[in-house]
C-alpha positions as CSV (number, residue, x, y, z in Angstrom):
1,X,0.0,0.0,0.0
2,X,1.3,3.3,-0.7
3,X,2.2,5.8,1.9
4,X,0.4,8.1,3.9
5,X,-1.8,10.1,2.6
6,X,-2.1,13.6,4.4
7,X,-3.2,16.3,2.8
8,X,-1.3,19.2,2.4
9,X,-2.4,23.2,2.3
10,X,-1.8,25.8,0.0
11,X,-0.8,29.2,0.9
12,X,-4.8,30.3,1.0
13,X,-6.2,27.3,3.5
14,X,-7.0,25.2,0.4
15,X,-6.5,21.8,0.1
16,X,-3.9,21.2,-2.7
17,X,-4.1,18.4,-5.5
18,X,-2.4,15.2,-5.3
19,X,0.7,14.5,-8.1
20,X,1.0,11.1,-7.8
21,X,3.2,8.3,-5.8
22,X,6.9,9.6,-5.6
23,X,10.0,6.9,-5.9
24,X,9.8,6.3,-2.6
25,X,6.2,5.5,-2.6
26,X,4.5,8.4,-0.9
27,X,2.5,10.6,-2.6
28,X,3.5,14.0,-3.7
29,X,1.6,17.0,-3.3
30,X,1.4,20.3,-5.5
31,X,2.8,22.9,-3.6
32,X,-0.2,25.8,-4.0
33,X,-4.3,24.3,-5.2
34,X,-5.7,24.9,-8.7
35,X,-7.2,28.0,-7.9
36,X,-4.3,29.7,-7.1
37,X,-2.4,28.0,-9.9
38,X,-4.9,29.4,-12.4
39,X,-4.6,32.8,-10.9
40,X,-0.7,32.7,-11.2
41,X,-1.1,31.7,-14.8
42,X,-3.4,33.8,-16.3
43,X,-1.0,36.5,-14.4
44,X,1.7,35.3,-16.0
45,X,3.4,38.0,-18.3
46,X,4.8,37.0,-22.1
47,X,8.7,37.8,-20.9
48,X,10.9,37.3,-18.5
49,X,11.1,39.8,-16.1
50,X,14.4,40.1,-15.7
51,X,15.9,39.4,-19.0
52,X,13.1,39.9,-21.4
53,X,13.3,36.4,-23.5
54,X,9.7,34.7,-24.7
55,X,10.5,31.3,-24.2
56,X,10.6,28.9,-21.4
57,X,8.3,31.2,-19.2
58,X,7.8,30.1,-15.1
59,X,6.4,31.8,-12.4
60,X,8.6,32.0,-9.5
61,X,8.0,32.8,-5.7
62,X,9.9,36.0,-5.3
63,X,10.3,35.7,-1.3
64,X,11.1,31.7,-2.2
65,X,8.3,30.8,-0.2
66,X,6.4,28.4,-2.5
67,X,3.1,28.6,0.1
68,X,3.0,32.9,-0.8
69,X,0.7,32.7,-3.6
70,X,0.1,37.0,-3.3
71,X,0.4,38.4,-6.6
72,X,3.0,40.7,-5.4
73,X,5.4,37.5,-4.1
74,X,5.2,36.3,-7.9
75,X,6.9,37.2,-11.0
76,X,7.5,35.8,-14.7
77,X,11.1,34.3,-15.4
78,X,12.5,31.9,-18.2
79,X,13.8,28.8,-17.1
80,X,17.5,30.0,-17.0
81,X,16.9,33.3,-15.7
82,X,14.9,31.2,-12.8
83,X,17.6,28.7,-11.9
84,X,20.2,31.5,-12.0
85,X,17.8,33.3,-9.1
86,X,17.4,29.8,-7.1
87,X,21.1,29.4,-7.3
88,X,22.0,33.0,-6.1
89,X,19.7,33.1,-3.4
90,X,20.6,29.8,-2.8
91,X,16.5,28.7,-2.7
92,X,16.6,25.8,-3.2
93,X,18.6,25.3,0.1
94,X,15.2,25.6,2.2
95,X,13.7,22.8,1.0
96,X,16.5,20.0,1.4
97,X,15.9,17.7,3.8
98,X,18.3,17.8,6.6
């Protein structure tokens, strides 16, 4: 049987969807709920943000905080601009598992 199955929150108190079984057979969450991912998308702008490019477009949690779905915590970056952020900031520290 796969592993637990406790539902996770998003940012706004909703619940959020599940993704599917992970490797290690526990199920893996979204980290924010439809709503707010539909809200994020149809805010999305047509360029990066920071470098202006039109391809490879991802919305990215300005503060890092992935459960900070505010429109003003969110901004439009492509892919390499994003991972050049995450590295920087080092963002992607917070969420290892010690």
């Amino acid at each position: 049987m796969p592993g637990n199955k406790v539902r996770q929150l998003c940012g706004c108190g909703k619940l959020t969807a599940i993704m599917g079984l992970g490797p290690d057979g526990k199920y893996r969450y979204r980290s924010n709920c439809s709503s707010c991912r539909t809200i994020a998308r149809k805010n999305r702008k047509e360029y990066c943000e920071k470098c202006g490019g039109r391809e490879n477009l991802e919305i990215d949690h300005i503060d890092a905080n992935r459960s900070n779905n505010d429109l003003s915590n969110l901004q439009t970056l492509c892919k390499k601009c994003h991972q050049d952020k995450t590295i920087k900031n080092r963002d992607n520290r917070k969420y290892e598992k010690v």
